[in-house]
DSSP file (Angstrom, degrees, kcal/mol; ACC not computed):
  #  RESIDUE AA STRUCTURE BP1 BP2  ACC     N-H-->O    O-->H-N    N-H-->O    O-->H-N    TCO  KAPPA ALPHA  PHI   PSI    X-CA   Y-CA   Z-CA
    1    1 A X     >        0   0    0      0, 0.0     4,-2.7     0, 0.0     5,-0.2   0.000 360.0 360.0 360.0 -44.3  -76.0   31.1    0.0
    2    2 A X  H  >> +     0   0    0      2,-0.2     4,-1.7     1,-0.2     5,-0.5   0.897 360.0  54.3 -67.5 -33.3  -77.2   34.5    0.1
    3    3 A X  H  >5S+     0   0    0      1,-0.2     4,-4.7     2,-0.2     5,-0.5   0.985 110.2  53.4 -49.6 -53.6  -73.6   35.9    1.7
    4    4 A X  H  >5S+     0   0    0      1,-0.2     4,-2.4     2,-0.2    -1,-0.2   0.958 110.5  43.1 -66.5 -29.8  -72.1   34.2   -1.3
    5    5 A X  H  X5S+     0   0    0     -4,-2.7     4,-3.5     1,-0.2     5,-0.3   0.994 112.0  50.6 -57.8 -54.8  -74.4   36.0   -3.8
    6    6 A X  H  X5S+     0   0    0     -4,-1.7     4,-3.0     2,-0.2     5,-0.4   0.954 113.1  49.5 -36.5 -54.5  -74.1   39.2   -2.2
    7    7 A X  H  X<S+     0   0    0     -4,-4.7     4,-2.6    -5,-0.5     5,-0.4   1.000 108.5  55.3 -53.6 -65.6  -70.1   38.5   -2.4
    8    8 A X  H  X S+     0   0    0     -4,-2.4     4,-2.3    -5,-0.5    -2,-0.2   0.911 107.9  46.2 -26.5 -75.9  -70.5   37.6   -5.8
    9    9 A X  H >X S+     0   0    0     -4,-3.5     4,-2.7     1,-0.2     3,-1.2   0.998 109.6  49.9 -34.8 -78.1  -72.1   40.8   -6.7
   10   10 A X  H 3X S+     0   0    0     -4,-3.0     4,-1.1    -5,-0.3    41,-0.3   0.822 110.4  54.5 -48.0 -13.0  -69.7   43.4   -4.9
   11   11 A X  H 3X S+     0   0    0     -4,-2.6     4,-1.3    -5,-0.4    -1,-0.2   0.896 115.4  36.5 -89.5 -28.7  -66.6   41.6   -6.5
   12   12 A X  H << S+     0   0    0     -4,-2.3     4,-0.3    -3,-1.2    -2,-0.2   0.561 113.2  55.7-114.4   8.6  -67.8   41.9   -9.8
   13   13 A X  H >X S+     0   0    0     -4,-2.7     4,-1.9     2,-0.2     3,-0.8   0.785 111.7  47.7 -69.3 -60.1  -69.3   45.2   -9.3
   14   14 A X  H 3X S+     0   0    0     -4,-1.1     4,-2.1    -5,-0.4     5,-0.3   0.962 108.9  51.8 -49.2 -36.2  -66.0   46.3   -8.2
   15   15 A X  H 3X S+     0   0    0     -4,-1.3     4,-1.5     1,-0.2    -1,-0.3   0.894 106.2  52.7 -76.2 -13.6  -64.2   44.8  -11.1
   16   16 A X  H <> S+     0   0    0     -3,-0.8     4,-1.2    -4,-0.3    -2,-0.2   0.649 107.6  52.9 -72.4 -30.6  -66.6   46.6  -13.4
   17   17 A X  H  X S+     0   0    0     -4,-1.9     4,-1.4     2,-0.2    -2,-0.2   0.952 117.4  44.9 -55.5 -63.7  -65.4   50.0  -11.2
   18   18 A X  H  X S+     0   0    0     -4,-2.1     4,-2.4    -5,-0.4    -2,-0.2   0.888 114.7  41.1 -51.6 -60.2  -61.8   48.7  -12.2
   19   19 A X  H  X S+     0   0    0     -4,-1.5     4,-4.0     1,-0.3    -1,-0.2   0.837 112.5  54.1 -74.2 -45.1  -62.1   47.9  -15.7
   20   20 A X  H  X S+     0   0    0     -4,-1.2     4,-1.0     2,-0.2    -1,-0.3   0.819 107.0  54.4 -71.6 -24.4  -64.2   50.8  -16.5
   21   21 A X  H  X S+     0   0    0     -4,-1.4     4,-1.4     2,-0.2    -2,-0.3   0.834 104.8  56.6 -59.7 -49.1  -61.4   53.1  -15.0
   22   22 A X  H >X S+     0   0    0     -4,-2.4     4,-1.5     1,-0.2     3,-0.8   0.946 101.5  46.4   9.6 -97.8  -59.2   51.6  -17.0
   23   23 A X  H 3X S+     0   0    0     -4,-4.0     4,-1.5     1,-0.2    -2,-0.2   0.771 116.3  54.2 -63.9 -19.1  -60.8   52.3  -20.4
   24   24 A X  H 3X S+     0   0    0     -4,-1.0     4,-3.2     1,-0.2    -1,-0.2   0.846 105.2  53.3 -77.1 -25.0  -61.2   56.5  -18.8
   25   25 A X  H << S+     0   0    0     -4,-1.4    -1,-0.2    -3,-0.8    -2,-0.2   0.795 118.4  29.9 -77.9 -30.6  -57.8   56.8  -18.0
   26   26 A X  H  < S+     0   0    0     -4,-1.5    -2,-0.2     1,-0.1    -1,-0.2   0.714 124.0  52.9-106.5  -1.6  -56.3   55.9  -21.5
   27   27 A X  H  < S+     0   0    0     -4,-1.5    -2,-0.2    -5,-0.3    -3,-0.2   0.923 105.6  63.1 -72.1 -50.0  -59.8   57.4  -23.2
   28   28 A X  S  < S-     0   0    0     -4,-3.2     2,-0.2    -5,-0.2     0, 0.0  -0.234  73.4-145.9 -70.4 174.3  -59.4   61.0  -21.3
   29   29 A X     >  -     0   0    0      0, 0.0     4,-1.0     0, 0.0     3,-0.3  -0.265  57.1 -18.5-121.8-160.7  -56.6   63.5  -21.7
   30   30 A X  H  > S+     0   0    0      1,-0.3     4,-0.5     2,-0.2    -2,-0.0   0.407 127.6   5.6  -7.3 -86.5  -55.2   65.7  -18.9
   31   31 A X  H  > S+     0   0    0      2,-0.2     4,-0.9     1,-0.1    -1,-0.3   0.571 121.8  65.8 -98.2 -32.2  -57.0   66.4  -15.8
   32   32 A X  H  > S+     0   0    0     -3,-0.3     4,-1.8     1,-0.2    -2,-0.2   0.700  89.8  68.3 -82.0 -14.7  -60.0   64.0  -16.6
   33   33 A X  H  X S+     0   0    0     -4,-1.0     4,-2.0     1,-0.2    -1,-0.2   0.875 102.8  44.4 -66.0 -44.1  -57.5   61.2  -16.4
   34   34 A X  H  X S+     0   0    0     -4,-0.5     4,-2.8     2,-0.2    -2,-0.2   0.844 113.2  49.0 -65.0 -25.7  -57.2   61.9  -12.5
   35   35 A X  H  X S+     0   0    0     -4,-0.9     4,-0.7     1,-0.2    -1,-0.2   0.912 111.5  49.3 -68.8 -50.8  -60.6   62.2  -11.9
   36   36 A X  H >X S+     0   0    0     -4,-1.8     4,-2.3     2,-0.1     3,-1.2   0.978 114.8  41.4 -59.8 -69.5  -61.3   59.2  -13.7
   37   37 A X  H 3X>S+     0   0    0     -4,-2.0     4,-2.4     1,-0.2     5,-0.5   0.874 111.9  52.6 -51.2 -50.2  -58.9   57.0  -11.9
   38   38 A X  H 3<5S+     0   0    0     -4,-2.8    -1,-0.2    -5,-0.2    -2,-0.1   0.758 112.3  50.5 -63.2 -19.3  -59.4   58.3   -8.4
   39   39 A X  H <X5S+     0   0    0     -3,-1.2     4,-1.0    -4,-0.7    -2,-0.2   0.595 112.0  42.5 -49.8 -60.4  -62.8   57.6   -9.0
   40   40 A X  H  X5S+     0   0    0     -4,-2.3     4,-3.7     3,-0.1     5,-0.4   0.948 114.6  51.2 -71.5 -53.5  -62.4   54.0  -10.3
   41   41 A X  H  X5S+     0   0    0     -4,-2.4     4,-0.9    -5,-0.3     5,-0.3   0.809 111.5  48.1 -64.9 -40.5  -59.9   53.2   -7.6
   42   42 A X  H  ><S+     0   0    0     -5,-0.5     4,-3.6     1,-0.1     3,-0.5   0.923 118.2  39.2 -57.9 -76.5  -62.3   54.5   -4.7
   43   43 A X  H  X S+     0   0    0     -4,-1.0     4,-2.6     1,-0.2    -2,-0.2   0.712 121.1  39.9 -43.8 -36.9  -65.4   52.7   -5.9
   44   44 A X  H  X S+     0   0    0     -4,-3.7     4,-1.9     2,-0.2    -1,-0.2   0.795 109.5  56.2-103.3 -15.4  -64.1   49.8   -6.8
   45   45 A X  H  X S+     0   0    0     -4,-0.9     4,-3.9    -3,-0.5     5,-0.3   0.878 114.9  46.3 -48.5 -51.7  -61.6   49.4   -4.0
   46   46 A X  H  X S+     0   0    0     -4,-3.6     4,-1.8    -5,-0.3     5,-0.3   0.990 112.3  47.9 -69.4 -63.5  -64.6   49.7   -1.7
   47   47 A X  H  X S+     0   0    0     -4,-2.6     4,-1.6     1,-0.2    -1,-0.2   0.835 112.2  45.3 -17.7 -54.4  -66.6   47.5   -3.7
   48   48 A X  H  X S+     0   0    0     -4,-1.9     4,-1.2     2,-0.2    -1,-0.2   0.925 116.6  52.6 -74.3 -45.0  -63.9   44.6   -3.9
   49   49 A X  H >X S+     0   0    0     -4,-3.9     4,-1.1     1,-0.2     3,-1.1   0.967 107.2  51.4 -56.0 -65.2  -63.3   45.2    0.1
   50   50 A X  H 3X S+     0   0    0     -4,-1.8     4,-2.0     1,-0.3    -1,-0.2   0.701 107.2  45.7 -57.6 -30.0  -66.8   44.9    1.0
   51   51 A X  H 3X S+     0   0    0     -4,-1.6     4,-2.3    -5,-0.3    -1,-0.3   0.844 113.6  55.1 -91.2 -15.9  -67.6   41.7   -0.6
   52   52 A X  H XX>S+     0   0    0     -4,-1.2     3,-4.1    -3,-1.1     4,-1.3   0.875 116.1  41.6 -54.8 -85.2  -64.0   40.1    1.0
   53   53 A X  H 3<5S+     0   0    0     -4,-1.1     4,-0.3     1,-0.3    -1,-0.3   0.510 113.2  46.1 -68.2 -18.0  -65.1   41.1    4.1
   54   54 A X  H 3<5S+     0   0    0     -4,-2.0    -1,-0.3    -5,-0.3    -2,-0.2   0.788 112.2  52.7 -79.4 -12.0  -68.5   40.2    3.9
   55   55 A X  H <<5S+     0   0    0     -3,-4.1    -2,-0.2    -4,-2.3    -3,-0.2   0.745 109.0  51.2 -87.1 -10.4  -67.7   36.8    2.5
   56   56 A X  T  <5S-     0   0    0     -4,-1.3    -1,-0.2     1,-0.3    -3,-0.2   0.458 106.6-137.8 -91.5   1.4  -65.2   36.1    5.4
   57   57 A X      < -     0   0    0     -5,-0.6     2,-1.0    -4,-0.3    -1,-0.3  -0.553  44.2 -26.0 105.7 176.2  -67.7   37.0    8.0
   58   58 A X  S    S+     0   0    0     -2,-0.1     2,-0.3    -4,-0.1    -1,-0.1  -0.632  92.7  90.2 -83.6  88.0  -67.4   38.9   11.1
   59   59 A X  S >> S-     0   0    0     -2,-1.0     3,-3.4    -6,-0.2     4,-1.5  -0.998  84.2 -55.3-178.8-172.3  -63.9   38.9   12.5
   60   60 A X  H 3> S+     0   0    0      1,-0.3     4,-3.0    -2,-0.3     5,-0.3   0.720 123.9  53.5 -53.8 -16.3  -60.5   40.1   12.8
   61   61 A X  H 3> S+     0   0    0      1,-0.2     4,-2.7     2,-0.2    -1,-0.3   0.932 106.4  48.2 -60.9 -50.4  -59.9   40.0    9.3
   62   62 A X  H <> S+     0   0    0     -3,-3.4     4,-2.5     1,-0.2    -1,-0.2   0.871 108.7  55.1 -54.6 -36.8  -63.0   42.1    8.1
   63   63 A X  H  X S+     0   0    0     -4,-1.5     4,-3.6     2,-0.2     5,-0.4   0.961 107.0  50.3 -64.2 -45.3  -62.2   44.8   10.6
   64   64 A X  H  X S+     0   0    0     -4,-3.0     4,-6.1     1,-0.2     5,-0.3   1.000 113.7  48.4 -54.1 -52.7  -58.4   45.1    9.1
   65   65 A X  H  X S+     0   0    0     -4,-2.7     4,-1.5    -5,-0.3    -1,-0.2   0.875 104.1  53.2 -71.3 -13.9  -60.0   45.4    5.6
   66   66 A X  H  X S+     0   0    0     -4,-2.5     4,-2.7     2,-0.1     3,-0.5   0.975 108.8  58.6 -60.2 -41.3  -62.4   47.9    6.4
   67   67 A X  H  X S+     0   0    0     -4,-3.6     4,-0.6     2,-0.2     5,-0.3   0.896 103.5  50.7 -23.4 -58.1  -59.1   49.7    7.8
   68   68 A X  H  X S+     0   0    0     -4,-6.1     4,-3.7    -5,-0.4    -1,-0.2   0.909 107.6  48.7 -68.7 -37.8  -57.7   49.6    4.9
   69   69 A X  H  X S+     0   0    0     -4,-1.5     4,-1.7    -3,-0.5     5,-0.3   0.944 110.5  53.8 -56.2 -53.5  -60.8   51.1    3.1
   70   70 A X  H >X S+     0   0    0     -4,-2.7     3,-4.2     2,-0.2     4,-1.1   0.807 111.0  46.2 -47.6-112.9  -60.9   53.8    5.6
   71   71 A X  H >X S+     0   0    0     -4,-0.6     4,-2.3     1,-0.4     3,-1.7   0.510 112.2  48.8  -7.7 -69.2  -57.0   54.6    4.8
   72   72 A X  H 3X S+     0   0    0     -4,-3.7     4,-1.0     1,-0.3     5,-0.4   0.847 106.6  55.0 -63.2 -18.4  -57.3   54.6    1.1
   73   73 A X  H << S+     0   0    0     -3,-4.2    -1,-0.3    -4,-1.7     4,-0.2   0.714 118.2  43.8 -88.4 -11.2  -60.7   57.1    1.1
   74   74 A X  H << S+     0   0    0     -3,-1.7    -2,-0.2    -4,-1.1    -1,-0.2   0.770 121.8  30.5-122.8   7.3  -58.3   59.4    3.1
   75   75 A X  H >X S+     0   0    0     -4,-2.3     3,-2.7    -5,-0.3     4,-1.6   0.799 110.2  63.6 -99.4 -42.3  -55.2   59.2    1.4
   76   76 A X  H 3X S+     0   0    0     -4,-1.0     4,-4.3     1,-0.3     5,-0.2   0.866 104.5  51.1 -14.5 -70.5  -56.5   58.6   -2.4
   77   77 A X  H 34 S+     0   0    0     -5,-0.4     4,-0.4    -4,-0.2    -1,-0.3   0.558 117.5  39.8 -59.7   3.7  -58.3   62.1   -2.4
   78   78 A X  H <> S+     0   0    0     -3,-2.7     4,-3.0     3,-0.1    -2,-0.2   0.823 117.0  41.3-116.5 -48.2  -55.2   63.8   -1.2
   79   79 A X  H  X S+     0   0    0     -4,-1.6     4,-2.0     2,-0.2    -2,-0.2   0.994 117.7  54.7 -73.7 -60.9  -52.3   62.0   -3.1
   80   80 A X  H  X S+     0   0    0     -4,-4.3     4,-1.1     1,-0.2    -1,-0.2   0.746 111.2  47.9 -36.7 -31.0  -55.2   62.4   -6.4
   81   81 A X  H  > S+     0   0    0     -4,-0.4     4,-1.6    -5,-0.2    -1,-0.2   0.925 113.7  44.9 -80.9 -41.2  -55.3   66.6   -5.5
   82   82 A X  H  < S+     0   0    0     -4,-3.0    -2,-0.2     2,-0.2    -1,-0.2   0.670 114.4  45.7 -92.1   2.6  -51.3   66.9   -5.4
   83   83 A X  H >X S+     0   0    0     -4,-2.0     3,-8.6     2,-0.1     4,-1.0   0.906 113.2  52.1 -51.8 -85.9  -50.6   64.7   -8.9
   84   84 A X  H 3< S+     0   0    0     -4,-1.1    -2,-0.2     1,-0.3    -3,-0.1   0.579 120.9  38.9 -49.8 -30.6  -53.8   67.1  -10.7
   85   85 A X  T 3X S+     0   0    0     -4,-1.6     4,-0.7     3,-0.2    -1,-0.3   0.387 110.3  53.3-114.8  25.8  -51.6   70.3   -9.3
   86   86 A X  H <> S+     0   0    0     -3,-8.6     4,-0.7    -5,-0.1    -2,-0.2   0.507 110.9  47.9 -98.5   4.3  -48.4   69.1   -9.9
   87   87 A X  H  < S+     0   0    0     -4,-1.0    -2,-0.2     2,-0.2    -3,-0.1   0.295 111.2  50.0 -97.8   9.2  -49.5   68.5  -13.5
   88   88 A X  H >4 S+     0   0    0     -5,-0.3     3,-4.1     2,-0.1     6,-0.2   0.747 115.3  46.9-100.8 -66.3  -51.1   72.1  -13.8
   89   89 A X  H 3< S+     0   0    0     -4,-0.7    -2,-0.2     1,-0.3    -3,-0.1   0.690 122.1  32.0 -39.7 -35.8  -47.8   73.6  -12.4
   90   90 A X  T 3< S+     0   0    0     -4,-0.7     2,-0.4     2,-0.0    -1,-0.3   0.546 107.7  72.9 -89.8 -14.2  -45.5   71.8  -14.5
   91   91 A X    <>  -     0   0    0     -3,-4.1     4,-0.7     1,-0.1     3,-0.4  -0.875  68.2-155.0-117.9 131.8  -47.7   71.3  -17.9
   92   92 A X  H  > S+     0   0    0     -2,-0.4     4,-0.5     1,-0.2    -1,-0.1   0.699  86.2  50.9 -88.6   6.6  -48.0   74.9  -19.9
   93   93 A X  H  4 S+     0   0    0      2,-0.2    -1,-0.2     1,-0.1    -5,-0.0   0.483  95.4  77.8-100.6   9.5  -51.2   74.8  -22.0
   94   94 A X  H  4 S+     0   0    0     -3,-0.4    -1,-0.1    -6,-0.2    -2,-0.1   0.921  90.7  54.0 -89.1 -48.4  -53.1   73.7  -18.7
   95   95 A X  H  < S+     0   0    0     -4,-0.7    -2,-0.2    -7,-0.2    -1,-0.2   0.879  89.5  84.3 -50.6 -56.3  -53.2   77.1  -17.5
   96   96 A X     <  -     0   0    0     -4,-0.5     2,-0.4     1,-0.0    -3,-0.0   0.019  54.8-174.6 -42.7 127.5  -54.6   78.7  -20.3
   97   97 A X        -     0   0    0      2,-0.0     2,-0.5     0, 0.0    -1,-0.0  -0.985  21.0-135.4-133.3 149.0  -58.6   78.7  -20.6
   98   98 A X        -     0   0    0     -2,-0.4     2,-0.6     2,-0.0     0, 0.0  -0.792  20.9-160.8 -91.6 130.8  -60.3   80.2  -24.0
   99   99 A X        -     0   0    0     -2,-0.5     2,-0.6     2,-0.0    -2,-0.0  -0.978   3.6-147.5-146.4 132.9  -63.3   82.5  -23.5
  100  100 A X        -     0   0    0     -2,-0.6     2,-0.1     2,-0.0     4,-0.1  -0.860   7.0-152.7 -91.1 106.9  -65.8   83.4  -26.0
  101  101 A X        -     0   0    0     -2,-0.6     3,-0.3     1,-0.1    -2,-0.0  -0.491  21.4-141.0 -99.1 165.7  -67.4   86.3  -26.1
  102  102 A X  S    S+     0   0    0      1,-0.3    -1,-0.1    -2,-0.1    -2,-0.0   0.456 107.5  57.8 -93.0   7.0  -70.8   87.1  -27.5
  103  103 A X  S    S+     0   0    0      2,-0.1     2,-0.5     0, 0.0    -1,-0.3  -0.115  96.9 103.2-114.1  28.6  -69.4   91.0  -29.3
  104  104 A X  S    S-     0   0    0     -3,-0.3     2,-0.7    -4,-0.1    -4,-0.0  -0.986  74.1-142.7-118.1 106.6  -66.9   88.1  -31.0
  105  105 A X              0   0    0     -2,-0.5    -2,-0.1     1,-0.1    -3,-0.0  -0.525 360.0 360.0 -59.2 100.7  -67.6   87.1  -34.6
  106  106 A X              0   0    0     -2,-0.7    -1,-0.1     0, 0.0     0, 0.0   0.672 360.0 360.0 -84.5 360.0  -67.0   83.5  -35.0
C-alpha cells in the first residue's frame, strides 16, 4: 500500500512537471521556451519513470527504465543546447541586447 502511494505521488508529480511545461512553452517567447521545455521534460520524465519503476518492483524492467532516464538526462541537455543555438544563429533580433546607460536620459 505504501509502494502504491508513493507511485501515486511520482506520476502525478510528473504530470504536474508535464502540464506545467506545457502552459511555459506557449506562455514564453524565444529562448525561454527551451529552457522551459527541457526543464519540464527532464523533471517530469524522471518523475513519471520513477514511480513506473518503483510500482513494478525490483527487476529487469525497472533497470531498463532507469536506462532510459539515464539516456534522456544525457541527450535532452545536448539536443536542448543545439535547438537554443540554432535559433540564435538563424533568428536576427536574438543577437541584439539593449543597454542602458546611466549618462542616458530616459
Amino acid at each position: 500500500m505504501i509502494r502504491l502511494i508513493i507511485c501515486v505521488f511520482l506520476l502525478m508529480a510528473g504530470m504536474f512537471m508535464f502540464f506545467t511545461a506545457t502552459v511555459g512553452v506557449n506562455k514564453y517567447r524565444s529562448l525561454n521556451r527551451i529552457h522551459t521545455s527541457a526543464l519540464g521534460d527532464t523533471l517530469g520524465l524522471l518523475f513519471v519513470i520513477s514511480g513506473l519503476a518503483i510500482w513494478r518492483g525490483l527487476d529487469f524492467t525497472s533497470v531498463k527504465l532507469v536506462c532510459v532516464v539515464l539516456f534522456f538526462w544525457l541527450a535532452s541537455p545536448v539536443a536542448g543546447h543545439m535547438i537554443s543555438r540554432l535559433m540564435v544563429e538563424t533568428h536576427e533580433d536574438l543577437g541584439e541586447i539593449e543597454v542602458i546607460r546611466k549618462d542616458e536620459e530616459l
